[in-house]
N, C-alpha and C positions, 0 to 999 in steps of 0.2 A: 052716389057712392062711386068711388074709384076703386079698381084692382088691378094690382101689378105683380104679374108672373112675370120672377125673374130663373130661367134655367140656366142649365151649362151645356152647351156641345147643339149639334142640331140634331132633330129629329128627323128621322130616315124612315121611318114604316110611314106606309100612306095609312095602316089601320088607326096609329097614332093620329096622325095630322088632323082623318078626319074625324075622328071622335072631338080633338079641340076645338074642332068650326063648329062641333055641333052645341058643344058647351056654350065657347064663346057665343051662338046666338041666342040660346036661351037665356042666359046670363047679362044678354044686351038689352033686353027690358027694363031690367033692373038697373045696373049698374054700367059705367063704363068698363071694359074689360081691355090692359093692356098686356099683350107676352112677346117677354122680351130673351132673348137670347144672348149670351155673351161666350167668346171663345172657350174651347177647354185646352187645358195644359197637356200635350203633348208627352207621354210616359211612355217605359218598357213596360210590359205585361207584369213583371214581376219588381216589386217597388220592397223598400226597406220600409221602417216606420217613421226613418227622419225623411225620407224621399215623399211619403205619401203625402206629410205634415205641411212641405214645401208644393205640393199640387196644391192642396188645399187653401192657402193662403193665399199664392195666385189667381187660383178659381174665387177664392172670396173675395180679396183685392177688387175683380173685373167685376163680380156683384154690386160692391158698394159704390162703384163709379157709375153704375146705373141706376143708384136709387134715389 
């Protein structure tokens, strides 16, 4: 079995990171485990709903180029 984690942006808490080593080795038994990262779109804090729509699709965009 293959799996592919695909996120957006990077992950910054070390409590994050290591919790996914620890996934990711339990996980490695079983399965291949891939986590992928891909840029996030760049925003103001305070977005309209056509603003948000246009993140999104870029974020989705750089999702699908890595699947």
């Amino acid at each position: 079995m293959h799996i592919k984690v695909i996120g957006v942006g990077k992950i910054k808490e070390k409590y994050f990171t290591a919790g996914i080593a620890e996934y990711q080795k339990r996980l490695g038994a079983f399965a291949k485990v891939d986590l992928l990262q891909v840029r996030d779109e760049k925003a103001p804090e305070s977005l309209s709903a056509a603003e948000m729509e246009q993140v999104k699709a870029a974020e989705g965009t750089r999702i699908l180029e890595k699947n």
